[in-house]
N, C-alpha and C positions, 0 to 999 in steps of 0.2 A: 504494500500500500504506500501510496505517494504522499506527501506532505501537502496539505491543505492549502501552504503558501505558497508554492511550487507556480510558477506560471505556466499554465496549460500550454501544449508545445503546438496548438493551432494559434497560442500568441505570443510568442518567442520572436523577434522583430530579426529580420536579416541584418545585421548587426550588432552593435551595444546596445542595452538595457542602458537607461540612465537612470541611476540609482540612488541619486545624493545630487543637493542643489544647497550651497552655504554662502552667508558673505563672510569676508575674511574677516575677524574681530579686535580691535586695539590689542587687547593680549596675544594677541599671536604675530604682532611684531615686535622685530629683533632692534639691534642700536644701527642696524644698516638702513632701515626704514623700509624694509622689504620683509613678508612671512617666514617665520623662523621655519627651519627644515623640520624641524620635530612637527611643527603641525602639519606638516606635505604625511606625514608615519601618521599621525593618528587619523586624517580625515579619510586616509585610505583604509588602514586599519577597518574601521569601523564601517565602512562601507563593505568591505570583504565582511562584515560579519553578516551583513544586510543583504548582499547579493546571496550568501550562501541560504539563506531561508527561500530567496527567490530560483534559484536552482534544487531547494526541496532537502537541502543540508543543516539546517537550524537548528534549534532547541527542541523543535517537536520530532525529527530525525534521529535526536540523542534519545531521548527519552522512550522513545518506539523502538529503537535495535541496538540499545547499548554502547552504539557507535558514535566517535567523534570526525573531526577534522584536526590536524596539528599541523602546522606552518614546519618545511623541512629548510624552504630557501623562499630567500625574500630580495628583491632590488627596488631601489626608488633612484631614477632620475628625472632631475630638474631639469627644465627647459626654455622656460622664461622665468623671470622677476615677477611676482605675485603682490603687491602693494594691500595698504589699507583700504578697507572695504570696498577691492574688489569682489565680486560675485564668481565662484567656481560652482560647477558643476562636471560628476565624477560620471563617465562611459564603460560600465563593465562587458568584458567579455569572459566568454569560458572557453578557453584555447583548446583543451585536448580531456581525455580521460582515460585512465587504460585498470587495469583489476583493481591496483586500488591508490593510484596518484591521479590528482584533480589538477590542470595548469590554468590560471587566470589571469588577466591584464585589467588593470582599471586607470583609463586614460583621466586626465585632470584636466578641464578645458576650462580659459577664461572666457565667461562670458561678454564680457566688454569688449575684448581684443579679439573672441573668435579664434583664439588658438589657444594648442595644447601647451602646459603651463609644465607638466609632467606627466611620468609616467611610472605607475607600480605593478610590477610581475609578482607570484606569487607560484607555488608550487606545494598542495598540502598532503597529505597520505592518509587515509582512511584506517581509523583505530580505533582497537578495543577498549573501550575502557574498563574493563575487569580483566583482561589480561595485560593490559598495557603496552600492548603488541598492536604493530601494522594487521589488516586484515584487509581482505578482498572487501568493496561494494557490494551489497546484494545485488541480484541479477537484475530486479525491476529495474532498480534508482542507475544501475549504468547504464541501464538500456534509454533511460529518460536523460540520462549527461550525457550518451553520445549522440541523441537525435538532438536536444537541444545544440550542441557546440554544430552540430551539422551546419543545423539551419542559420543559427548567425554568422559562423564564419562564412556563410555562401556567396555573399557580396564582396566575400576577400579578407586579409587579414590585417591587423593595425601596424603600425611601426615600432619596432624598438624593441622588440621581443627576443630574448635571450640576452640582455647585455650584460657586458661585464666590464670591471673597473680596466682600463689602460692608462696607466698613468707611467710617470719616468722608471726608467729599471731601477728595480732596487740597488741599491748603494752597498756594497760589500765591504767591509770595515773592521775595526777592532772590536770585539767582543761586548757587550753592554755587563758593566761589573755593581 
């Protein structure tokens, strides 16, 4: 049985779900006069907890088969300068699914500017929580994340997906004592 909040996969939109609409708030700017990084983690955060109810993974999922979600790998990049009360609004997708790893993207668009502000990948694993162990999906709920991920990735895929840090080669040196 499917979760209640799960959106019906006759209304899964060929593309992102938009799943979060915020303005930026005095507290959550830094001494540079632009959104601290930390809130880029929490508003996506918490949007990932949000979409997974809307993919049929929430609280009534846990509580129905024992099973959780656990975050294995996470990346956030920034991509523009996010200001005081600007208005974001967060585009989730659900990249892939296989027995029992879920992959997700949740884009960060400025509404004012029409462009993507950042971007948060995510990668979570399906687990017991009375063994404390990975476990497979049950068969319904992947059969309902792989027709979902079908149908929104059909229009194609977003940008940015799999990144990783490149930064100067590490510095090889004396010893840190």
């Amino acid at each position: 049985m499917l979760s209640a909040h799960a959106i019906p996969l006759d209304k899964v939109p060929q593309g992102p779900v938009t799943s979060f609409r915020c303005r930026v708030e005095e507290s959550w700017i830094d001494f540079n006069d632009h959104m601290n990084a930390m809130y880029y983690g929490i508003i996506v955060y918490r949007r990932q907890a949000a979409f997974s109810a809307l993919i049929g993974m929430g609280e009534d999922y846990v509580e129905r088969t024992g099973l959780g979600k656990v975050v294995v790998q996470s990346s956030l990049g920034y991509e523009h300068e996010v200001r005081r009360g600007d208005e974001l609004e967060i585009r989730s997708w659900l990249l892939g699914v296989d027995a029992k790893r879920i992959h997700v993207l949740h884009e960060v668009f400025s509404l004012g500017t029409r462009r993507r502000v950042a971007v948060g990948e995510q990668l979570d694993l399906n687990f017991d929580l009375t063994s404390r162990r990975s476990s497979p999906i049950p068969a319904e709920q992947r059969q309902y994340l792989t027709e979902f991920t079908r149908i929104q990735t059909t229009a194609g895929l977003p940008g940015g997906i799999g990144r990783t840090v490149r930064g100067p080669a590490p510095q090889l040196g004396a010893p840190i004592r």
